[in-house]
BALOBA-1460 file (C-alpha; in Angstrom, 3 decimals):
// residues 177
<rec num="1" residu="x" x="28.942" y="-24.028" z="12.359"/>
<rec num="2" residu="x" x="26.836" y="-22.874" z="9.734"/>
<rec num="3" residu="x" x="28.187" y="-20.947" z="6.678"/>
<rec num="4" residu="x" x="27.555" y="-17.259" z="7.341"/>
<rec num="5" residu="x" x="29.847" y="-18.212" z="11.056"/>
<rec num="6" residu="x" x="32.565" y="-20.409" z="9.358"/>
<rec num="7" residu="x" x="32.645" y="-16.850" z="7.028"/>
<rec num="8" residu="x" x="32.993" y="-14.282" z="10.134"/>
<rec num="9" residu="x" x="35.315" y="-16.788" z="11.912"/>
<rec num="10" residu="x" x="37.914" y="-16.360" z="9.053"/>
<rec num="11" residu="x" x="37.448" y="-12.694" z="8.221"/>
<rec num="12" residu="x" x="38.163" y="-12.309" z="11.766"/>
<rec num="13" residu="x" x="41.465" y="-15.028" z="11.493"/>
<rec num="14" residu="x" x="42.379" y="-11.929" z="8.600"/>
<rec num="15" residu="x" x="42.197" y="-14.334" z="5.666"/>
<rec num="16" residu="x" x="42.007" y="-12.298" z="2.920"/>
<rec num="17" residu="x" x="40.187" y="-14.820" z="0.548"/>
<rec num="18" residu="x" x="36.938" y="-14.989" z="3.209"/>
<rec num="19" residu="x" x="37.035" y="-11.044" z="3.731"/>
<rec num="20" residu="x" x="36.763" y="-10.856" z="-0.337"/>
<rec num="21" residu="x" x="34.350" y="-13.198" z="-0.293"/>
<rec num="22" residu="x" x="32.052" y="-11.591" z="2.533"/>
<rec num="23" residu="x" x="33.405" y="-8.132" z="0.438"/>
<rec num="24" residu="x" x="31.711" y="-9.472" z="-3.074"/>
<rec num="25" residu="x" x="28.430" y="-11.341" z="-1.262"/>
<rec num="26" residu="x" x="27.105" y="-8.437" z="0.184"/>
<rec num="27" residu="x" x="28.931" y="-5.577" z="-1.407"/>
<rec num="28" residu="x" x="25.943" y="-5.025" z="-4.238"/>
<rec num="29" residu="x" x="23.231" y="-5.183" z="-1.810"/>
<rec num="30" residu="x" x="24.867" y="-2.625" z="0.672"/>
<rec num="31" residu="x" x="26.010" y="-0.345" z="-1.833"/>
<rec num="32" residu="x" x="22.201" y="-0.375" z="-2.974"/>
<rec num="33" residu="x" x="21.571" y="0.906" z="0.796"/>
<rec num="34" residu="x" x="24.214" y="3.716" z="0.570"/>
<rec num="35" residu="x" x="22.691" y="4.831" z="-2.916"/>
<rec num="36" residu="x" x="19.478" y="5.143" z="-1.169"/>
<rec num="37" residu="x" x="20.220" y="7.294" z="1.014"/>
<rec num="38" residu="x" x="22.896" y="9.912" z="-0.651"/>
<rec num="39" residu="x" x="22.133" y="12.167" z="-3.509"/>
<rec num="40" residu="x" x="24.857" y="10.557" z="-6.336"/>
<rec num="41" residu="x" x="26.946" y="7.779" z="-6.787"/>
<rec num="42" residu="x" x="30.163" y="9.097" z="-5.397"/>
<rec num="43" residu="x" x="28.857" y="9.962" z="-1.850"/>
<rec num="44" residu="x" x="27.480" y="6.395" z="-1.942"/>
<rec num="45" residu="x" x="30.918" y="4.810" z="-2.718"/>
<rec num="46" residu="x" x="32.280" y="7.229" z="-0.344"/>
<rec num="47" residu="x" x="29.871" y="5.985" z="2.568"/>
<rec num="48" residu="x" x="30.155" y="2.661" z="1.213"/>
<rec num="49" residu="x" x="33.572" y="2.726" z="1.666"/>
<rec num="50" residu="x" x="32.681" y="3.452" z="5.760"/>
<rec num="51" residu="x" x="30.391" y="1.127" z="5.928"/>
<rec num="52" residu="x" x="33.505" y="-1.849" z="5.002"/>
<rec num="53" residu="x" x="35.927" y="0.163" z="7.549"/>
<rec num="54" residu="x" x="32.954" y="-0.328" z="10.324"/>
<rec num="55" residu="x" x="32.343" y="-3.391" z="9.268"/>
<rec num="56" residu="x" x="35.851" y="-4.949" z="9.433"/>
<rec num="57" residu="x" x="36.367" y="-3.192" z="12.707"/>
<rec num="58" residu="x" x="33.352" y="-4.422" z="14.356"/>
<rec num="59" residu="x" x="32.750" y="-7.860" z="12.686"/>
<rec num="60" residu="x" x="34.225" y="-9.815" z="16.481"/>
<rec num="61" residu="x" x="31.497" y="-7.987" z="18.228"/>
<rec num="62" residu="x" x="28.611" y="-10.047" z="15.729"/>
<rec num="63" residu="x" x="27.065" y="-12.140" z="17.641"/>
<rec num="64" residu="x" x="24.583" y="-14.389" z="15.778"/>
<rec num="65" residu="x" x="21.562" y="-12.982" z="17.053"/>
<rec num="66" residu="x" x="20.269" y="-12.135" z="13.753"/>
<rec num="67" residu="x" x="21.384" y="-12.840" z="10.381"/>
<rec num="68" residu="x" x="24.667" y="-11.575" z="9.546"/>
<rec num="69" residu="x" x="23.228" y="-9.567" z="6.394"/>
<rec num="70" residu="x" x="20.434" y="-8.075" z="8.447"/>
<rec num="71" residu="x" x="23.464" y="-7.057" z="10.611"/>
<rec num="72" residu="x" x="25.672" y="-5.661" z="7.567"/>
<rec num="73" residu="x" x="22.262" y="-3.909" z="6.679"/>
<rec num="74" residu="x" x="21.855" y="-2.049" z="9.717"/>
<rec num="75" residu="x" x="25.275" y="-0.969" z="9.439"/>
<rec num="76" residu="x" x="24.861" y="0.312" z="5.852"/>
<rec num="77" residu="x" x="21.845" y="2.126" z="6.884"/>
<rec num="78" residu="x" x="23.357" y="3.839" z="10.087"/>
<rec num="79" residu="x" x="26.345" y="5.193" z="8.494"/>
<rec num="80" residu="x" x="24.682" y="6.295" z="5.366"/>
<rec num="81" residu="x" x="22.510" y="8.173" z="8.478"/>
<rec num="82" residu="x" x="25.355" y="9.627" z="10.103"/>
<rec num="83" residu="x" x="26.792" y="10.993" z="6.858"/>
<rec num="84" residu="x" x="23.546" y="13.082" z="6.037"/>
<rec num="85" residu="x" x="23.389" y="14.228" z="9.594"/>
<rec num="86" residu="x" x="26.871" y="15.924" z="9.042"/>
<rec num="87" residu="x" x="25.883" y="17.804" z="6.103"/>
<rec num="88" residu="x" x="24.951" y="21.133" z="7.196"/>
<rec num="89" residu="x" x="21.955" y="21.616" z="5.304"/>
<rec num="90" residu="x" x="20.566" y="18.287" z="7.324"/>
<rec num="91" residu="x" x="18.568" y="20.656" z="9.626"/>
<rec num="92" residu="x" x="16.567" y="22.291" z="7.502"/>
<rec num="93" residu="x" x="15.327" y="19.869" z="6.392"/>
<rec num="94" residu="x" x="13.543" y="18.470" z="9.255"/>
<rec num="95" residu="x" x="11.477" y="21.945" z="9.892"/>
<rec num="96" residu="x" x="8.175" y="21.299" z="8.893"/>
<rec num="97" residu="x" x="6.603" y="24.672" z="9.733"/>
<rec num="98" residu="x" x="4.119" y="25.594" z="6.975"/>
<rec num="99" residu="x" x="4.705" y="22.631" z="5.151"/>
<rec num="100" residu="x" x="1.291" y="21.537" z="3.298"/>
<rec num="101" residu="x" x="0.666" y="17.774" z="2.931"/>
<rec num="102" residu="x" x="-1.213" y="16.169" z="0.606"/>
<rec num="103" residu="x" x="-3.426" y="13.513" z="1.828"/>
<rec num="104" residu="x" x="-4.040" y="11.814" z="-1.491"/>
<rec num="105" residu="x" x="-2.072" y="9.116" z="-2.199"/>
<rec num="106" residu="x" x="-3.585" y="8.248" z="-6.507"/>
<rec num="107" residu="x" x="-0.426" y="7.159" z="-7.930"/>
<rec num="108" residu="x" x="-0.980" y="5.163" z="-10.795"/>
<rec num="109" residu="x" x="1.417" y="6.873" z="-12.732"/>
<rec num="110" residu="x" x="4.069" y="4.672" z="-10.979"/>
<rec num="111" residu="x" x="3.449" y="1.956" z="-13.404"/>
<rec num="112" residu="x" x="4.892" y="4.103" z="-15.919"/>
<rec num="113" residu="x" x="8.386" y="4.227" z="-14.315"/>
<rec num="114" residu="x" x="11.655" y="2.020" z="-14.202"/>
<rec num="115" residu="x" x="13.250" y="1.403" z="-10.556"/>
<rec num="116" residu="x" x="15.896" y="3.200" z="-11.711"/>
<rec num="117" residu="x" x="13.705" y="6.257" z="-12.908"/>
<rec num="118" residu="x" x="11.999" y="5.754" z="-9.390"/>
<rec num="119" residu="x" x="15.246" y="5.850" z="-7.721"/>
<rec num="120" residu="x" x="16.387" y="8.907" z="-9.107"/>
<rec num="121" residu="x" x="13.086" y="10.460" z="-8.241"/>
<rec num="122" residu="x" x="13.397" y="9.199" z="-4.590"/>
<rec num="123" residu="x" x="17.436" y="10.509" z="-4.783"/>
<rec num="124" residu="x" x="15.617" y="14.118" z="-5.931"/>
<rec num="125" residu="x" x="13.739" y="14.259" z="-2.517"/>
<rec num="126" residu="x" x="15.333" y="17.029" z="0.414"/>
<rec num="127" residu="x" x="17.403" y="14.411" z="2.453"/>
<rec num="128" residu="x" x="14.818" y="14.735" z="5.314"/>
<rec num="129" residu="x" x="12.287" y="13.299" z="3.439"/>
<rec num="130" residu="x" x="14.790" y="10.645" z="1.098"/>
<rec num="131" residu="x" x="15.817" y="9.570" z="4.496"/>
<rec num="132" residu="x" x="12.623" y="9.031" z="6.284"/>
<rec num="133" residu="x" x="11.143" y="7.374" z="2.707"/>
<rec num="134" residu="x" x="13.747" y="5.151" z="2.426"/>
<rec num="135" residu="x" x="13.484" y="4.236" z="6.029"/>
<rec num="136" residu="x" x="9.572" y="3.689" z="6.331"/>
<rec num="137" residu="x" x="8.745" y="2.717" z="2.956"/>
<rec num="138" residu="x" x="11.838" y="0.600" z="1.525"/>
<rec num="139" residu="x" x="13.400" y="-0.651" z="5.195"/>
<rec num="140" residu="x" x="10.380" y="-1.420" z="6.561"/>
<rec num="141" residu="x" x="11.098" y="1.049" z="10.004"/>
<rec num="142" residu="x" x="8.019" y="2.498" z="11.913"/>
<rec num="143" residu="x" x="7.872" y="5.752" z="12.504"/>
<rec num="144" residu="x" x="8.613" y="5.732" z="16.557"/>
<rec num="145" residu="x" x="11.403" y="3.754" z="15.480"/>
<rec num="146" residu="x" x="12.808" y="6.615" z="12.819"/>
<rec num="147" residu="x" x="11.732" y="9.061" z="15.441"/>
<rec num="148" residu="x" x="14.119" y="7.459" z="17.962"/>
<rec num="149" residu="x" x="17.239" y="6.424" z="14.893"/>
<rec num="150" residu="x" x="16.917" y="10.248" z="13.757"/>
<rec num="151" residu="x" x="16.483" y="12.167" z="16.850"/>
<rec num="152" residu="x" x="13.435" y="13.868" z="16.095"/>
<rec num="153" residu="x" x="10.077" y="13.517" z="16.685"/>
<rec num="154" residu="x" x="7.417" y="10.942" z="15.935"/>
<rec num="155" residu="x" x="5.138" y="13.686" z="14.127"/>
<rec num="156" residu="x" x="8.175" y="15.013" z="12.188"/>
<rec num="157" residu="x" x="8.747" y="11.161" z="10.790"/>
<rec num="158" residu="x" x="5.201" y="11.104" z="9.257"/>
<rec num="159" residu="x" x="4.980" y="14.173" z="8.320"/>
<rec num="160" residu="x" x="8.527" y="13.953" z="6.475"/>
<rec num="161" residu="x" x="6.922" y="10.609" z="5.108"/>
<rec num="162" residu="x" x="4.192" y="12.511" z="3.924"/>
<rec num="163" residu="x" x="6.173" y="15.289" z="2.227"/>
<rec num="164" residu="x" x="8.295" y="12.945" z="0.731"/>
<rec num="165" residu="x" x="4.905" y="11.207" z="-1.074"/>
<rec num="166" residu="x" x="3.367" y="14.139" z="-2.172"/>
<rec num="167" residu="x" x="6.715" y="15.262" z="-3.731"/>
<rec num="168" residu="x" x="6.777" y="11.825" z="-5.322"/>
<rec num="169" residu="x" x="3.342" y="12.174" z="-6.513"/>
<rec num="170" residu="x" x="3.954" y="15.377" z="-7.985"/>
<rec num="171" residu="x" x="6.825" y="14.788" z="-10.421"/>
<rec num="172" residu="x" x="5.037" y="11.262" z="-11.106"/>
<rec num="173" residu="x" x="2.087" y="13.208" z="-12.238"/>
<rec num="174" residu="x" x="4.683" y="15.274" z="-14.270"/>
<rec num="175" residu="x" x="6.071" y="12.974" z="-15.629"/>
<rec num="176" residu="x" x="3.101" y="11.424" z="-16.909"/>
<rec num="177" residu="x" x="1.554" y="14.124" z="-18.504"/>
């Protein structure tokens, strides 16, 4: 039994001590998922705070197949998802009628920024396209596969992608000049 299943074995026994110490190995890294995705620190504690309920409710149904934090990851990513898709202003913005796209993609301002200036650039976006970034760009997703996550289509996740660049681009530039 390797360490990451001796771990899950005694969170699931309820012992306290391994469910703070599975609590303070990943907390960081899956709070840094939640801030991602929501515009400000609270709503990421407050999603954060989900993603430990679903977490400690679900951890008997891990099953090894993957690593446990890719597992702990997913989890962080899908609730921060669910919490933007019950925001009522979620919707709009998906519609991509008349929505111009840049196609060029010069950024060489970005060596000018911090990752947290960056992040509070990315946390500026409309959630549709902070959402679809942070899926494609810093998760690693393909689009089909944000297409199917989201419920929307393939076309919307690129183009969304591509909004979410040229919006990038643009304050970049700003910020550089």
């Amino acid at each position: 039994m390797n360490r990451d299943q001796a771990l899950v074995q005694a969170c699931l026994q309820q012992d306290r001590t391994a469910q703070r110490t599975l609590y303070e190995q990943y907390g960081g890294k899956l709070f840094a998922i939640t801030l991602r995705y929501m515009k400000n620190r609270e709503e990421a504690e407050d999603v954060l705070q989900e993603v430990w309920i679903r977490i400690f409710s679900h951890l008997d149904s891990f099953r090894f197949d993957c690593p446990l934090e890719a597992w702990l990851k997913r989890i962080a990513i899908n609730t921060a998802i669910r919490a933007l898709q019950k925001q009522p202003q979620w919707k709009n913005f998906l519609d991509t009628d008349g929505l111009e796209i840049s196609t060029h993609h010069e950024m060489s301002a970005l060596d000018l920024l911090s990752v947290e200036e960056l992040r509070s650039l990315i946390q500026q976006l409309p959630d549709g396209c902070q959402t679809i970034f942070n899926l494609y760009a810093v998760e690693g997703y393909k689009h089909h596969e944000i297409a199917t996550l989201l419920g929307i289509t393939e076309g919307t996740s690129k183009s969304q992608y591509s909004r979410a660049k040229a919006l990038l681009q643009k304050e970049i530039k700003s910020i550089s000049n």
